[in-house]
N, C-alpha and C positions, 0 to 999 in steps of 0.2 A: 593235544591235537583236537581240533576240532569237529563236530557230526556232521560227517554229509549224506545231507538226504538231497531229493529232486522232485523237483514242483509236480514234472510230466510222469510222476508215479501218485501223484494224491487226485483225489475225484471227489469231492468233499459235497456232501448231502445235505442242506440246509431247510429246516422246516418252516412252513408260516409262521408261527411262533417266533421264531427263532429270527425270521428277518424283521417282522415290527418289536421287538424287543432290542432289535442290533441299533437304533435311531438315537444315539449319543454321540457326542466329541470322541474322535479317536484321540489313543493316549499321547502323540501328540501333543494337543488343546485341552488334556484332559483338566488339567491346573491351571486355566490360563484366566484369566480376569481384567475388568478393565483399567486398573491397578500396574497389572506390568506387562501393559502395551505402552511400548515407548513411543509417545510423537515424533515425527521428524519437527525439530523447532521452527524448519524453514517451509513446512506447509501446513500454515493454518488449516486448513481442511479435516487433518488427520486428529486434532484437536476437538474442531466441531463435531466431527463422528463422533467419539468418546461421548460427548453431553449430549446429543442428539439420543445415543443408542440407551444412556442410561435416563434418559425420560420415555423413552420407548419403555423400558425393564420394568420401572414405575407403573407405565400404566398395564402391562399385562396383570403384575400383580396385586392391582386395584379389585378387588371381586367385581363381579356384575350384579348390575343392578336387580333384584328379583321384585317379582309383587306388584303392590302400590310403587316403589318407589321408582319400578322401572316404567309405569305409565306416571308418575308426575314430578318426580323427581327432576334432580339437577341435567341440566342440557349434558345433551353427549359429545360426545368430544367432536372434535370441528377434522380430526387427522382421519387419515385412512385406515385401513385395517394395516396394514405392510407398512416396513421399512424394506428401503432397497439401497442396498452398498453398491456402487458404481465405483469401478477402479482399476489400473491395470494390475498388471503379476506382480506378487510380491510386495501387493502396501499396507497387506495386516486384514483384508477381509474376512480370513476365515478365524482369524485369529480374536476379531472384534464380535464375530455372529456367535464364537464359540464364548465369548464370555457374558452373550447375552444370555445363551443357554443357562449358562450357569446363575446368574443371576435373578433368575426368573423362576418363581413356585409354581407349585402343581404339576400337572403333565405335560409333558414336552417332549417336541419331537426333535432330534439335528440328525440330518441327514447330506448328500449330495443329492442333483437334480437327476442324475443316473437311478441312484437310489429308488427314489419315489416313481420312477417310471415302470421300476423293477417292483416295487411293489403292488403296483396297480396290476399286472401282470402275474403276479401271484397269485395279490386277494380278489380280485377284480375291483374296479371301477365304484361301484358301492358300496362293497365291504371296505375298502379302502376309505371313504369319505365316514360311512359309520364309526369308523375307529380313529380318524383324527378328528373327526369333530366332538371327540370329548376331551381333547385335549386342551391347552390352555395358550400355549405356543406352539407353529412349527416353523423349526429354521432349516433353508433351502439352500444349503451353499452351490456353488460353481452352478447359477441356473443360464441354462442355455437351452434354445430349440436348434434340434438337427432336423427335423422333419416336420411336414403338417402335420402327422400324425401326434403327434406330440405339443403341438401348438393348440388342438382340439382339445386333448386329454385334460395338459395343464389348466387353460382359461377353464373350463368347467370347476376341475378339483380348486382352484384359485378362488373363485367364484361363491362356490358350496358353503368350503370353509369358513370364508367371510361370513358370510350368510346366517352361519351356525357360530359365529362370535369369536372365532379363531383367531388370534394375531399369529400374521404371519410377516418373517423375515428372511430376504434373501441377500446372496450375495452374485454380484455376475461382472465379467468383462465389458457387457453391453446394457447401452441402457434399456428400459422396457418397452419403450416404444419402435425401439430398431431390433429385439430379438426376431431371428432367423433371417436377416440383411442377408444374401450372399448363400443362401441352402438351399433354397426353394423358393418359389413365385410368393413372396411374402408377401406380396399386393392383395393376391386374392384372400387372405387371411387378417387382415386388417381387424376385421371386427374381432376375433379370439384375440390377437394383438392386444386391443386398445381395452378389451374386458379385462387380461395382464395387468397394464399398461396400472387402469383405473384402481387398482388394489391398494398401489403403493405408494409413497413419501419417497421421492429421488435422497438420498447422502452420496455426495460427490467423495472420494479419497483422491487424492493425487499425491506423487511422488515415486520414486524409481524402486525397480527391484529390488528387495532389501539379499535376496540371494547373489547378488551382484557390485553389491557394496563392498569395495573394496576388497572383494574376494579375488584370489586369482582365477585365471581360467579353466577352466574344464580339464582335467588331467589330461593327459595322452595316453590311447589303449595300451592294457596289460599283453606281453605275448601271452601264449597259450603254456606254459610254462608257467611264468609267474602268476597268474591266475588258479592255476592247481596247487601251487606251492601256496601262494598266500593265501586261501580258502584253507588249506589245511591246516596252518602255525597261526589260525585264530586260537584266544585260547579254548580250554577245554570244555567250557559250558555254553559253547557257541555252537549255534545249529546253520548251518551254512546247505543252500536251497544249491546245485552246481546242476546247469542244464547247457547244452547245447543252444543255444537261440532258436534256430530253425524250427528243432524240437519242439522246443517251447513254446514258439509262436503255433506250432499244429497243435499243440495240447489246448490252447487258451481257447481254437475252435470250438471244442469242445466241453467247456465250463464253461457252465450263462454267468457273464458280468457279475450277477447278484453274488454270487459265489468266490470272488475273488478274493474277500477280506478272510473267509474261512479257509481258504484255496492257502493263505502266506501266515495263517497261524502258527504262532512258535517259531517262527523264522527268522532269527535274527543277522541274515546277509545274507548279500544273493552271489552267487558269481557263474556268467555268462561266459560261454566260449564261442568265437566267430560270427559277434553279431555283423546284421548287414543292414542297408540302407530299406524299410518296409515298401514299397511301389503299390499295393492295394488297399484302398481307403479301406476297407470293411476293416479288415487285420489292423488297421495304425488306430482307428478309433477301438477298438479293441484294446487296442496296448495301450491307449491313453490312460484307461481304468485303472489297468494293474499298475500303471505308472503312479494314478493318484494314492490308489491303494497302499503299496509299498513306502510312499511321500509319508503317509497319515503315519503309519509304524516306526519311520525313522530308520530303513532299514540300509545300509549299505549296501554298494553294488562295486563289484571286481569286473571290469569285462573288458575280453578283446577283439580286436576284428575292426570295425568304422567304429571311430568315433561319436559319442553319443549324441553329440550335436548333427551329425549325420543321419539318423535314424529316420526321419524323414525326407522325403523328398522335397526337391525347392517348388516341385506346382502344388503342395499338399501348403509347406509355409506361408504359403500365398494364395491361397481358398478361400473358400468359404468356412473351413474349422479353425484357420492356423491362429485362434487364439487359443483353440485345445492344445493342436500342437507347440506353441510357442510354454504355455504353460508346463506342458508334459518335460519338452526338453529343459528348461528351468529348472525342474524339481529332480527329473534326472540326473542331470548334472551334480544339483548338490550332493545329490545321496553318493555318484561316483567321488566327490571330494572326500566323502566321510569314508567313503572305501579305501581310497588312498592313503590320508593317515591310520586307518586301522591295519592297514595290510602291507604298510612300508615299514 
């Protein structure tokens, strides 16, 4: 029989240390290389990434130039600081940023865009820029602005970085000159924009979900019944997180985002009882977190109630976020696939 414990009973304490130390591939991506990321054959694109990102890997791990040789030496290079993956859900972005990590000596940062905003926020604003800019790389997956405030913060830390010699890589749904299209008066923001904008080398990906590939559809909800049962005839070294939703969703209130990944430590499945459809932005981008979180771990989810393709609402799908949510539900989904054969 399986352990059950519950999310809405952990409150998990995470030190500054503790959160600039956490900036690596989750074990996910932990092995992953650009070796075996498979092309799709039918979009060159996904091709030219691969050789783009490993001339990218080459030049971080080039030293820099010091001394005489960095006044007279050889011309510097004609590219930008950044690489920027441009792509929809599921064509290998985080997949291709996490094997640049790897490929790449010295100090390195990989993080999400959540991440780093959370860390500014901890360490502040120039302790933050002090401690990446000794680093060598930082990789920025799922970058998005939700707010000015964050369109401010980034162009600055984007900016520094460079400045201070940093290559930096991200990956985003949009490209850099349309971040925050559809959030906020992005007109009036232009200039942080184009400061963004100005960092990076566009890499287009194209190609379809790969969570969608020939997978079938979304299971259909657990009763509440079979959710209890199969949570419990996991086997025995299985730690299984069993919450109420609602519950759930009041508990996430209260743990800051940053806390999420240590919030589903040791958790290897989740099972939900009577989820519902979210109606308040604050709450769904909220869950999108845990949702990434959970994705990064690989963790199964049992749940009944809506459908998890329901978990949003259809004016959220069609927002100004709904490439969070369109992502969120993607990865949800698969993780309920991995529920389903582990729990039938």
């Amino acid at each position: 029989m399986a352990t059950i414990e519950h999310l809405t009973q952990r409150s998990p304490q995470v030190s500054v240390d503790e959160l600039l130390d956490g900036f690596f591939p989750s074990q996910r991506f932990g092995a992953v290389s650009f070796d075996s990321y498979q092309p799709d054959p039918g979009q060159p694109s996904q091709t030219a990434a691969v050789k783009a990102l490993r001339h990218f890997a080459a030049a971080v791990n080039t030293p820099k130039p010091s001394g005489l040789r960095k006044i007279f030496g050889a011309k510097r290079e004609e590219s930008r600081a950044g690489i920027y993956l441009d792509g929809g859900f599921g064509v290998g972005k985080t997949h291709l940023l996490a094997s640049l990590w790897h490929a790449s000596e010295g100090k390195k940062a990989f993080g999400t865009f959540v991440e780093y905003t959370n860390l500014v926020g901890a360490l502040s604003f120039r302790r933050t820029v002090d401690a990446l800019s000794t680093y060598q790389l930082v990789c920025i997956d799922e970058f998005e602005l939700d707010d000015p405030g964050d369109t401010v913060l980034m162009s600055r830390l984007m900016r520094e970085l460079a400045d201070a010699g940093v290559k930096l890589a991200a990956t985003s749904n949009t490209l850099p000159g349309s971040l925050g299209d559809g959030r906020f008066a992005a007109v009036d923001f232009q200039r942080e924009i184009q400061v963004l904008s100005d960092q990076f080398d566009v890499v287009r990906i194209d190609g379809e979900d790969y969570r969608h590939r020939g997978l079938p559809e979304a299971p259909a909800p657990l009763t509440e019944q079979q959710v209890r049962r199969r949570a419990r005839h996991l086997p025995d070294e299985v730690t299984v997180a069993e919450d109420n939703f609602g519950d759930l969703i009041k508990h996430l209130a209260g743990v800051h985002p940053s806390r999420y990944r240590q919030l589903i430590d040791g958790i290897d499945a989740v099972a939900w009882h009577e989820v519902y459809t979210i109606t308040e932005q604050a709450v769904a981008l909220r869950f999108v977190v845990l949702a990434d979180r959970l994705y990064d771990r690989d963790v199964p989810i049992l749940a009944s109630g809506m459908p998890l393709s329901d978990l949003f609402t259809p004016e959220m799908m069609s927002g100004g976020y709904m490439k969070k949510y369109y992502r969120a539900v993607s990865r949800l989904t698969a993780l309920a696939r991995q529920g389903a054969e582990a729990g039938g």
